[in-house]
C-alpha atoms as a printed R data frame, in Angstrom:
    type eleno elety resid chain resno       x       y       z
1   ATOM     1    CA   UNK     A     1   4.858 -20.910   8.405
2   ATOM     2    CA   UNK     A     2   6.904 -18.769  10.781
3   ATOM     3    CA   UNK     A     3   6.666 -18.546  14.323
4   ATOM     4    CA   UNK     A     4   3.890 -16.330  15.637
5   ATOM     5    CA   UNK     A     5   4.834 -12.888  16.387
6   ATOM     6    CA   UNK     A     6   3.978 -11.007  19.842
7   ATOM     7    CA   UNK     A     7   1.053  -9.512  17.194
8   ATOM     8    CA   UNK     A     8   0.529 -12.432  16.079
9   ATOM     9    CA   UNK     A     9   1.336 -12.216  12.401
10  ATOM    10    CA   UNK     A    10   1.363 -15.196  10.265
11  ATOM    11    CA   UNK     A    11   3.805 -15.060   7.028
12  ATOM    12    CA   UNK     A    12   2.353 -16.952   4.069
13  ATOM    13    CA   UNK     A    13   4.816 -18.254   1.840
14  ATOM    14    CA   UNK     A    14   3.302 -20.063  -0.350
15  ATOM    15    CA   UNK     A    15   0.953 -18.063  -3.445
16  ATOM    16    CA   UNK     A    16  -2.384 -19.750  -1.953
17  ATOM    17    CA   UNK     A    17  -2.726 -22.086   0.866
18  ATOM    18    CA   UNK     A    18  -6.109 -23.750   2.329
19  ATOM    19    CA   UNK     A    19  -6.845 -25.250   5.649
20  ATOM    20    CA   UNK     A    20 -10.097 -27.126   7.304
21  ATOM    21    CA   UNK     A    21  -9.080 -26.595  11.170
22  ATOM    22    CA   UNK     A    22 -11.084 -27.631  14.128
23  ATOM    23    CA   UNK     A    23 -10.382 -26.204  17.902
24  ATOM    24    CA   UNK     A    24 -11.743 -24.246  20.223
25  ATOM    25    CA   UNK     A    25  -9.461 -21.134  19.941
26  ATOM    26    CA   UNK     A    26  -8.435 -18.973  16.631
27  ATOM    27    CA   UNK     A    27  -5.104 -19.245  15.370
28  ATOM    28    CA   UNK     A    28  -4.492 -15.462  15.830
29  ATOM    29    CA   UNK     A    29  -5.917 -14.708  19.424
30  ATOM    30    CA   UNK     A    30  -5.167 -10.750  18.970
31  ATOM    31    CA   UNK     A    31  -6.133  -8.227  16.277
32  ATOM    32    CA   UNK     A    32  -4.008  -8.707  13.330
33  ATOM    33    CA   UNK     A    33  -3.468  -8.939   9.659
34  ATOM    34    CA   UNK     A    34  -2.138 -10.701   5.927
35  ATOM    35    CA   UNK     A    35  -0.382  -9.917   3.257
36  ATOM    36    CA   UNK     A    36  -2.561 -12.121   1.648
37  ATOM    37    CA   UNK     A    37  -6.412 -11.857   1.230
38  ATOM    38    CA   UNK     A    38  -8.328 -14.206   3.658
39  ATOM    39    CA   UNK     A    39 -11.386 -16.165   2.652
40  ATOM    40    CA   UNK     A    40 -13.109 -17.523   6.186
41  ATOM    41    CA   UNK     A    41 -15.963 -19.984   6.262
42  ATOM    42    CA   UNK     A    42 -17.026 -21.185   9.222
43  ATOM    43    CA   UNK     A    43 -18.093 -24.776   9.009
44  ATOM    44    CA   UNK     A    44 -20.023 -25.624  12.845
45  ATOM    45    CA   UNK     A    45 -19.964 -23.592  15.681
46  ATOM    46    CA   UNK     A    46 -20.764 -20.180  16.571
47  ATOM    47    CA   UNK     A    47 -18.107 -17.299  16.759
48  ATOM    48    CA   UNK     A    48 -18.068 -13.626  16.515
49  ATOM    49    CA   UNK     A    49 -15.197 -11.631  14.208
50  ATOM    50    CA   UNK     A    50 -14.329  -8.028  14.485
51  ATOM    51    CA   UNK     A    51 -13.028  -6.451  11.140
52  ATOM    52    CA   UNK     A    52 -11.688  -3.053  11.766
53  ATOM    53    CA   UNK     A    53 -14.247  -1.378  14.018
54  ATOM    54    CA   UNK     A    54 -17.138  -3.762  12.816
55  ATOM    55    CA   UNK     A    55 -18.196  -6.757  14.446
56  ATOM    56    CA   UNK     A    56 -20.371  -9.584  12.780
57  ATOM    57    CA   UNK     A    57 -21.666 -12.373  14.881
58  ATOM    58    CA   UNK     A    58 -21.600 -16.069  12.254
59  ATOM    59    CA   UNK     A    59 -23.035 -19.161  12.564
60  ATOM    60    CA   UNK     A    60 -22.720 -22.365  10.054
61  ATOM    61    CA   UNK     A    61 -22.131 -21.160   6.398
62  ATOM    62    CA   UNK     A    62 -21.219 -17.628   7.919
63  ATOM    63    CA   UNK     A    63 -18.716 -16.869   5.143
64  ATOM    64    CA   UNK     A    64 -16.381 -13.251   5.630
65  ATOM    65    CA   UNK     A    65 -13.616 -12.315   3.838
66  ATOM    66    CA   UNK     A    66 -10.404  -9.775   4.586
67  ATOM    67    CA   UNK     A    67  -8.291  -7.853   2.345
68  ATOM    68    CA   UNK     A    68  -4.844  -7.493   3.446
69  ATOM    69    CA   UNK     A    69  -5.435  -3.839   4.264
70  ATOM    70    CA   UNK     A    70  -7.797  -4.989   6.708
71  ATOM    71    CA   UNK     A    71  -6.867  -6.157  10.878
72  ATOM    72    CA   UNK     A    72  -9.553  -8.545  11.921
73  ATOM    73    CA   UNK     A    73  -9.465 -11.513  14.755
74  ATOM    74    CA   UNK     A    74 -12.212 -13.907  15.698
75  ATOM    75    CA   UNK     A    75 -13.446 -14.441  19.675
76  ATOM    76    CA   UNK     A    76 -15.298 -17.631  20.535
77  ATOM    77    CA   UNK     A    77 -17.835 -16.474  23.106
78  ATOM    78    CA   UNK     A    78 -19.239 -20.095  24.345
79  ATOM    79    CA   UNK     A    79 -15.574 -22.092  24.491
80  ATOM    80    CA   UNK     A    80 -16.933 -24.634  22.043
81  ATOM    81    CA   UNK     A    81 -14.948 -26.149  19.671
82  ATOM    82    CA   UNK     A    82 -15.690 -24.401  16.027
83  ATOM    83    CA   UNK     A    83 -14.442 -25.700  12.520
84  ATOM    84    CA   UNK     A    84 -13.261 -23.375  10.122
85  ATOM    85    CA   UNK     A    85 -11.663 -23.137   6.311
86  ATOM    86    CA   UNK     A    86  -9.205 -20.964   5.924
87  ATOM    87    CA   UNK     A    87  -8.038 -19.837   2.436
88  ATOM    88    CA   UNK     A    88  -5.089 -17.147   2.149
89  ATOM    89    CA   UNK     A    89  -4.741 -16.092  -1.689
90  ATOM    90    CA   UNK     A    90  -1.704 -13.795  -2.488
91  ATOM    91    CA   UNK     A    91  -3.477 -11.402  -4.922
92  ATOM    92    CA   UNK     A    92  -0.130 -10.777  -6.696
93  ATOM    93    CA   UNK     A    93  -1.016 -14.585  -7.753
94  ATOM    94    CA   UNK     A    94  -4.123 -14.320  -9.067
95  ATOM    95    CA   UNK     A    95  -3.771 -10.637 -10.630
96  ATOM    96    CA   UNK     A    96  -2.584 -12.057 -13.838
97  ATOM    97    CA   UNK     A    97  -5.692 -14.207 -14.411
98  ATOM    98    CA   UNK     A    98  -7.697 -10.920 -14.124
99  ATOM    99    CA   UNK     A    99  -9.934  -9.906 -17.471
100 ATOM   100    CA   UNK     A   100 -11.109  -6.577 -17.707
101 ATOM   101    CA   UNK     A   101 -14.725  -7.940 -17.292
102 ATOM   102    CA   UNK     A   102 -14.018 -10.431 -14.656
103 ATOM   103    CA   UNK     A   103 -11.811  -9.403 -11.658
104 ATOM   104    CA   UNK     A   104 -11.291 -12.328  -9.752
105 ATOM   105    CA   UNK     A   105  -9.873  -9.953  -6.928
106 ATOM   106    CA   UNK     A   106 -13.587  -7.810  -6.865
107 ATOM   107    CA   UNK     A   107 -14.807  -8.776  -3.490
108 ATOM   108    CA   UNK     A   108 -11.635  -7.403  -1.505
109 ATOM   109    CA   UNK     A   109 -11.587  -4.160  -2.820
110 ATOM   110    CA   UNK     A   110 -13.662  -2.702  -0.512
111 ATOM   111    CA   UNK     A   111 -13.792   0.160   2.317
112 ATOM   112    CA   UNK     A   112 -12.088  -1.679   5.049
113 ATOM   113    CA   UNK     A   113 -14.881  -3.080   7.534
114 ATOM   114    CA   UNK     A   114 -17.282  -2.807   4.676
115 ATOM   115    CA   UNK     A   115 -19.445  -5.692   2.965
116 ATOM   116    CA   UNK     A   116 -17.259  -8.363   4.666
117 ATOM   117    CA   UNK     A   117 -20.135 -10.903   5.387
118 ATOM   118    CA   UNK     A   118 -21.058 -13.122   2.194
119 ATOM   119    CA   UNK     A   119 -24.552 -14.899   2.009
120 ATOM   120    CA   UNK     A   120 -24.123 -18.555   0.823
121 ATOM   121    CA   UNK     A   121 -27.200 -20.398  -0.633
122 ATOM   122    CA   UNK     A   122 -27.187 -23.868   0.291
123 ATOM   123    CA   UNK     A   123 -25.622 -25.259  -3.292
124 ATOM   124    CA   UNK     A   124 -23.070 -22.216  -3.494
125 ATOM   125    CA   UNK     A   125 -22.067 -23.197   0.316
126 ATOM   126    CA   UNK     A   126 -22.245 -27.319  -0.942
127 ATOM   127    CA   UNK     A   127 -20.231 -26.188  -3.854
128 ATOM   128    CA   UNK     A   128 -17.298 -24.151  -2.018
129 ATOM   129    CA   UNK     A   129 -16.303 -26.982   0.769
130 ATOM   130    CA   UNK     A   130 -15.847 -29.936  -2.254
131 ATOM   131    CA   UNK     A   131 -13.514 -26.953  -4.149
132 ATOM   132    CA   UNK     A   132 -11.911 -26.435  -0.928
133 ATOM   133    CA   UNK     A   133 -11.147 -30.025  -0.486
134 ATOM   134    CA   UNK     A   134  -9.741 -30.615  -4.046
135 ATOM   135    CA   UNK     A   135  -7.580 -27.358  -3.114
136 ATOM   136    CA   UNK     A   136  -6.746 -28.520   0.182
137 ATOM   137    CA   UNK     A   137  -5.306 -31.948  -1.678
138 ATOM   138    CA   UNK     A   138  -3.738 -30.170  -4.807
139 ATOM   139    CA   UNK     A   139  -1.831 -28.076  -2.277
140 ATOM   140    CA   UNK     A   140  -0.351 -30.864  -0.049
141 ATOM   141    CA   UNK     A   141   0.156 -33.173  -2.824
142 ATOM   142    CA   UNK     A   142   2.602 -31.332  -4.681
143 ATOM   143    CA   UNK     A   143   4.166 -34.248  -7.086
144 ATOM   144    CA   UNK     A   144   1.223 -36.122  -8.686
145 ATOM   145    CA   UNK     A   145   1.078 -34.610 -12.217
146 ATOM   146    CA   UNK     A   146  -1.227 -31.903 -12.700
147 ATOM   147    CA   UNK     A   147  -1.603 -30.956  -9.281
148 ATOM   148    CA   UNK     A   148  -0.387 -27.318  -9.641
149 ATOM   149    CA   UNK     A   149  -3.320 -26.559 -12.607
150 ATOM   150    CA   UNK     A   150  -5.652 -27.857 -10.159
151 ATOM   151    CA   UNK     A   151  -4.751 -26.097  -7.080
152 ATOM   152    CA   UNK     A   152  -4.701 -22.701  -9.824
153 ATOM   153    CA   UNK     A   153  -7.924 -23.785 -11.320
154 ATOM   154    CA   UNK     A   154  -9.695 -24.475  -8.113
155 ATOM   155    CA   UNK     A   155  -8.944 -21.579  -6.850
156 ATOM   156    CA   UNK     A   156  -9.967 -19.239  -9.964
157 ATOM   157    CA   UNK     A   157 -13.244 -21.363  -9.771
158 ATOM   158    CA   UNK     A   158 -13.467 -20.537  -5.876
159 ATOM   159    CA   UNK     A   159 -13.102 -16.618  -6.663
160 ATOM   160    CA   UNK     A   160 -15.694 -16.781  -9.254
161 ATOM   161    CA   UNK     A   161 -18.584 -18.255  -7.099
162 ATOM   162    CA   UNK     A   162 -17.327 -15.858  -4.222
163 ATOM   163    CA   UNK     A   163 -17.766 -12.800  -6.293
164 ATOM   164    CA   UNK     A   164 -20.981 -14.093  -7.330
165 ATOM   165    CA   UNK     A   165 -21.937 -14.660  -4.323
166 ATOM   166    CA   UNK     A   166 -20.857 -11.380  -2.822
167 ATOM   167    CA   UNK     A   167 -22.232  -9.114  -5.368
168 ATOM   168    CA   UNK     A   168 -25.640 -10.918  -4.818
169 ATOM   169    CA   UNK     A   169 -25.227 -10.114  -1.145
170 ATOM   170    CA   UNK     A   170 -27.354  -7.530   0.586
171 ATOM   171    CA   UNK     A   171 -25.708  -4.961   2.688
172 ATOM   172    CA   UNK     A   172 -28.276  -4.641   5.096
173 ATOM   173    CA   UNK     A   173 -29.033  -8.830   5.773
174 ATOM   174    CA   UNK     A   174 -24.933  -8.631   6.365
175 ATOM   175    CA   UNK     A   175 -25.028  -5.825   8.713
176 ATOM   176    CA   UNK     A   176 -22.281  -6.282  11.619
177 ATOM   177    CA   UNK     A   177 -24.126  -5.733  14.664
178 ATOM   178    CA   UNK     A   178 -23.560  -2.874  17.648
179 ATOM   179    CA   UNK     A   179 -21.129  -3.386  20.058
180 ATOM   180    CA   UNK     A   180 -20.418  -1.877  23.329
181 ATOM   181    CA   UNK     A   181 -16.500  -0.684  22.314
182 ATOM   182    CA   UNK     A   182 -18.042   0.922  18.950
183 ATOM   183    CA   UNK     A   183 -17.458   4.647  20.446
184 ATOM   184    CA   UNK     A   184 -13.834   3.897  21.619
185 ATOM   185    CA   UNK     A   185 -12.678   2.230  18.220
186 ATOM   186    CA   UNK     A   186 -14.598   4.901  16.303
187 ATOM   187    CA   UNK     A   187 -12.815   7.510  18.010
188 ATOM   188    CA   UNK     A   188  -9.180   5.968  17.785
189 ATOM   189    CA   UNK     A   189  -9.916   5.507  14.017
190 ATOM   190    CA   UNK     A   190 -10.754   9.412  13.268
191 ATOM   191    CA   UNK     A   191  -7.813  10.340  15.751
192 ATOM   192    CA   UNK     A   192  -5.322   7.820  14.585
193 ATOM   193    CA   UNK     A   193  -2.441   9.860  13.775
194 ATOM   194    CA   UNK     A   194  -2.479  11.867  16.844
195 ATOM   195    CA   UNK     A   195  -1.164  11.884  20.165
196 ATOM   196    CA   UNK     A   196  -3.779   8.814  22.352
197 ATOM   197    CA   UNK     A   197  -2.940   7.456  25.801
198 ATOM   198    CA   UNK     A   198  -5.775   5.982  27.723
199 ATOM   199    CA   UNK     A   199  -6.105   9.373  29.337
200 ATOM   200    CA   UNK     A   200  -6.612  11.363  26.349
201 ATOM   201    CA   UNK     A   201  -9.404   8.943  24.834
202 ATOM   202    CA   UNK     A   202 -11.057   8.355  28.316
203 ATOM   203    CA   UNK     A   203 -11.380  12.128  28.894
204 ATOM   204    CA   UNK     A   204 -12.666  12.642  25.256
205 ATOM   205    CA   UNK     A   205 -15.188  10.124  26.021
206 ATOM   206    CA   UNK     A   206 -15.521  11.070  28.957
207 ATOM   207    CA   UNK     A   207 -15.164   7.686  30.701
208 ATOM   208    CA   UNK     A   208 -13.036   6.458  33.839
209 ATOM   209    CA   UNK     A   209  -9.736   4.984  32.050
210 ATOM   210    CA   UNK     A   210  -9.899   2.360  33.642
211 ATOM   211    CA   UNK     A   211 -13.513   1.059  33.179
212 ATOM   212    CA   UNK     A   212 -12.861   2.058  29.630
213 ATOM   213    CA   UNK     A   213  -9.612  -0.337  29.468
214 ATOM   214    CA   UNK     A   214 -12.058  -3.280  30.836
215 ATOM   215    CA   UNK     A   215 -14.617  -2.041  28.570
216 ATOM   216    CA   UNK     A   216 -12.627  -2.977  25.421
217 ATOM   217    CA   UNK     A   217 -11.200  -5.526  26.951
218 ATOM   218    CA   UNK     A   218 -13.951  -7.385  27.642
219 ATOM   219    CA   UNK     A   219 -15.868  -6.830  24.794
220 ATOM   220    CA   UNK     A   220 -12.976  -7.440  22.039
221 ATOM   221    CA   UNK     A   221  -9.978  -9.624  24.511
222 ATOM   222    CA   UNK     A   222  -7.777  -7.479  23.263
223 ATOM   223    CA   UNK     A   223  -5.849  -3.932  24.703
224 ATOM   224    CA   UNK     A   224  -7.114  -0.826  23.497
225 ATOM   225    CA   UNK     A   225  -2.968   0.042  22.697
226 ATOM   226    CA   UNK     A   226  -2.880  -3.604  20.946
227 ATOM   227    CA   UNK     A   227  -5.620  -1.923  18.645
228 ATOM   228    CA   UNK     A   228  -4.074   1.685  18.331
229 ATOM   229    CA   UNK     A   229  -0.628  -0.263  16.788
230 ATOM   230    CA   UNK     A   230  -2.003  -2.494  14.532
231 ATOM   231    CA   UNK     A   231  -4.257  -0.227  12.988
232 ATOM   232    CA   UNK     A   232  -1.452   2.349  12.791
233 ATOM   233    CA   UNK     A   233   0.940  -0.236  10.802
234 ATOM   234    CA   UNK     A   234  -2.381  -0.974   8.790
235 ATOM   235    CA   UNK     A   235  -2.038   2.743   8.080
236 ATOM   236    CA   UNK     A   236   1.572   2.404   7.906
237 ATOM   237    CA   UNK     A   237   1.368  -0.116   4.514
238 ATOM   238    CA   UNK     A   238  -1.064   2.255   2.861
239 ATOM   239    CA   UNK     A   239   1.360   5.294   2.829
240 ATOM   240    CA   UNK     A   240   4.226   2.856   1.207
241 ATOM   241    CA   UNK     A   241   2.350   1.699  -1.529
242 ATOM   242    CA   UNK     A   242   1.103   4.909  -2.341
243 ATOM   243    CA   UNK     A   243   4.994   6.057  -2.334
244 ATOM   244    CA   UNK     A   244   5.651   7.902   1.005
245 ATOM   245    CA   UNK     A   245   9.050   7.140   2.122
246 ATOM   246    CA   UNK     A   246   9.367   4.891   5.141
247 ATOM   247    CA   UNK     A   247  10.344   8.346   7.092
248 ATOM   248    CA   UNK     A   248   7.306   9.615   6.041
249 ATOM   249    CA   UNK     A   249   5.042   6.448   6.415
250 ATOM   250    CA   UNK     A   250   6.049   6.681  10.334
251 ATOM   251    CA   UNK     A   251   5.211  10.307  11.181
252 ATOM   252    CA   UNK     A   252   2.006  10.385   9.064
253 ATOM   253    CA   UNK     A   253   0.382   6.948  10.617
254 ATOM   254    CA   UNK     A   254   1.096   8.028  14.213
255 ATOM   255    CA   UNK     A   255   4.304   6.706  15.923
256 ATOM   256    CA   UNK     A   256   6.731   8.932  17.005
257 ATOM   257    CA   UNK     A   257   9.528   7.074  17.679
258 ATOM   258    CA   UNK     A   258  11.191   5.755  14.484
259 ATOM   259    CA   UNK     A   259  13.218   2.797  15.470
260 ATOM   260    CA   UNK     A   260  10.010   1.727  17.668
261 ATOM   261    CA   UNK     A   261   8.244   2.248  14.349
262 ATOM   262    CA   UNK     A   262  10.768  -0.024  12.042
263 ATOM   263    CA   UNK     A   263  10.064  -3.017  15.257
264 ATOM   264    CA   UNK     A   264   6.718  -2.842  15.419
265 ATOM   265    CA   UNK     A   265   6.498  -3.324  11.547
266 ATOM   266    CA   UNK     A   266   8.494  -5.684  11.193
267 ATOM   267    CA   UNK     A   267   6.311  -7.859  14.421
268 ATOM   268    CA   UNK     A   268   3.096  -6.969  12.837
269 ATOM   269    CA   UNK     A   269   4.022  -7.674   9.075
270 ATOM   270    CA   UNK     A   270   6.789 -10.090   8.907
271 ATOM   271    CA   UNK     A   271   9.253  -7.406   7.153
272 ATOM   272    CA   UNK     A   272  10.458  -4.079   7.783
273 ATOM   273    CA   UNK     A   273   9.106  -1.018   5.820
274 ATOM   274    CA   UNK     A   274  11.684  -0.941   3.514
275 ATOM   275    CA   UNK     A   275  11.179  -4.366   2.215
276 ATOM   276    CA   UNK     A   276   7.532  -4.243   1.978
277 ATOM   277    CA   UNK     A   277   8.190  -1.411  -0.035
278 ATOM   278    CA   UNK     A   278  10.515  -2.967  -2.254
279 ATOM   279    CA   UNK     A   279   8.234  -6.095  -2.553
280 ATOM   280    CA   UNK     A   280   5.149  -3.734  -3.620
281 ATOM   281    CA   UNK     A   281   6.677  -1.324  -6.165
């Protein structure tokens, strides 16, 4: 894994990886996102995660997942250490095991900052940590025979019950709860590709700029530009893969600049435009 970027993107090398980690702080302290699809279960503790402009407050067995269109970062309100497993799957990977009744890759397509919480039942939650542990082994012991078809298995096995799990899930038991920086994100969101400075938002909202900085501050520990950036690469990789040029892909998701653009892409993603575009054809 690469060194962490100043937006704290992590590069994923590997087709699916799987981690049980225990501290008191998330790996990725700012808003940020994947290549790779995230599956997140927290084992003990209590956290809250925003997910685009959503924020969902979990407990044990809180399981949420992220599609690699979506930024997301988790905030530990009490200090406590918190345990976590962490499963990135590249869905490049996994696209070929696909039917045409049984999409393995269901549960992240999905508005982002929709449907990301996932109701466990006691077995299904029983059931996904032993998987995750004979993933977590197939991964890191790479030579005993038949380790690959288990770590490919295990994981096909771990998307099943997920799906299952998800498509049993209520929207309205999973609903992410109000927050107080709902009104700022909402409005950067439906103004993205426009001019915003802290001026223009706080006069829209008609708030003091800088109790609205501390505002969003406070509530998310992140900057309200911080936000503005990553969601605008977020917008950024859409355009590519729908074929806008990488000239194109910077006017249209807000930044004006274009070499400030091809930086900021590169620190948020782990590769410039053009090769994300030549690695998603």
């Amino acid at each position: 894994m690469k060194k962490e970027s100043p937006y704290h993107y992590s590069e994923f090398s590997d087709p699916i990886s799987c981690d049980f980690t225990t501290s008191n702080m998330a790996g990725n302290v700012d808003f940020h996102m994947h290549n790779s699809h995230e599956i997140y279960l927290l084992v003990d503790g209590h956290i809250q995660y925003f997910v685009e402009n959503a924020c969902y407050d979990m407990s044990p067995g809180s399981l949420i997942l992220f599609s690699n269109r979506e930024i997301h970062k988790a905030i530990n309100t009490s200090n406590e250490p918190f345990t976590r497993l962490v499963i990135h799957v590249n869905p490049s990977y996994i696209r070929p095991y696909c039917t045409p009744s049984t999409n393995l890759l269901d549960c992240f397509h999905r508005d982002p900052g929709k449907n990301n919480l996932v109701l466990l039942s006691q077995t299904d939650h029983e059931l996904l940590i032993f998987m995750a542990k004979n993933l977590e082994k197939a991964i890191k012991n790479r030579r005993p025979y038949g380790s690959d078809l288990t770590a490919l298995t295990t994981i096909i096995q771990i998307l099943i019950l997920i799906n299952q799990a998800w498509q049993n899930t209520g929207s309205v038991k999973t609903a992410p709860r109000p927050h107080r920086a709902q009104a700022i994100m909402n409005y950067i969101d439906d103004h993205l590709t426009e001019p915003l400075t802290l001026d223009s938002i706080s006069l829209a909202l008609s708030l003091d700029k800088y109790y609205l900085s501390h505002l969003f501050k406070s509530e998310t520990e992140s900057s309200i530009f911080q936000y503005i950036v990553v969601k605008r690469v977020a917008l950024a990789k859409e355009l590519l893969l729908k074929g806008h040029t990488v000239s194109e892909a910077c006017h249209l998701s807000g930044f004006v600049d274009y070499s400030n653009f091809i930086r900021t892409f590169r620190q948020t993603t782990g590769c410039t435009p053009g090769q994300f575009k030549r690695l998603n054809p």
